[in-house]
N, C-alpha and C positions, 0 to 999 in steps of 0.2 A: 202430536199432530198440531200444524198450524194451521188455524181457522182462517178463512181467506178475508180481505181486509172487508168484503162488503158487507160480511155479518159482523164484522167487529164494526164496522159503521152503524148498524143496525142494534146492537145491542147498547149504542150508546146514546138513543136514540136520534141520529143526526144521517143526514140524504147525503147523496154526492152535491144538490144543488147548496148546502152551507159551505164549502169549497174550504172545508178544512182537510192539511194534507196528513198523509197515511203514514207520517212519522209522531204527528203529533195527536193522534188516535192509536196509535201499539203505545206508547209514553202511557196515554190514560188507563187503558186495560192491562197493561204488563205485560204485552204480546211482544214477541222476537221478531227480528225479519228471517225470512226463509233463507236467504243465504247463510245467517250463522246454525239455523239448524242443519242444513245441509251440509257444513264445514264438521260440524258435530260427527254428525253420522260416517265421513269420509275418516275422522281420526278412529272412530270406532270401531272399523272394518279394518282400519291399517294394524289396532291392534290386536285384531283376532287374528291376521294375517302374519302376524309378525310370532305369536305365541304358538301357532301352529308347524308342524314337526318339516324339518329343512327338506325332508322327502318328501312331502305334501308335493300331490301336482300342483298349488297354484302359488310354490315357491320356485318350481324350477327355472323359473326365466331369472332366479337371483345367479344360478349359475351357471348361465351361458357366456361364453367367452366370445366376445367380440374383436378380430385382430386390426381389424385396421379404424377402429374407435380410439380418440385419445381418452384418457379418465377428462372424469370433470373435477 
């Protein structure tokens, strides 16, 4: 879980009014941004999805045939 930046403000002791920004506060605590944990979690589902049995219902749309789609 990521702590949202106001308590990571808070535990370094520092206000919004020091007008330090919220990349250079995650830097001092070794805090992530949410976007890469979220990237995280999205590869992590791809591979439960991917190792789960081609009959699974939430692979069937691998094999629906679309006619008049070109490949990508």
């Amino acid at each position: 879980m990521v702590p949202k930046i106001g308590m990571i403000h808070w535990m370094c002791d520092h206000t919004r009014l020091d007008n330090i920004r919220n990349e250079v506060i995650r830097d001092k605590v070794g805090v992530t941004h949410i976007k890469n944990k979220m990237g995280e979690t999205r590869v992590r589902w791809l591979g439960h999805v991917r190792r789960s049995s081609i009959d699974a219902p939430r692979r069937r749309c691998e094999r629906i045939d679309f006619p008049d789609v070109d490949e990508i």
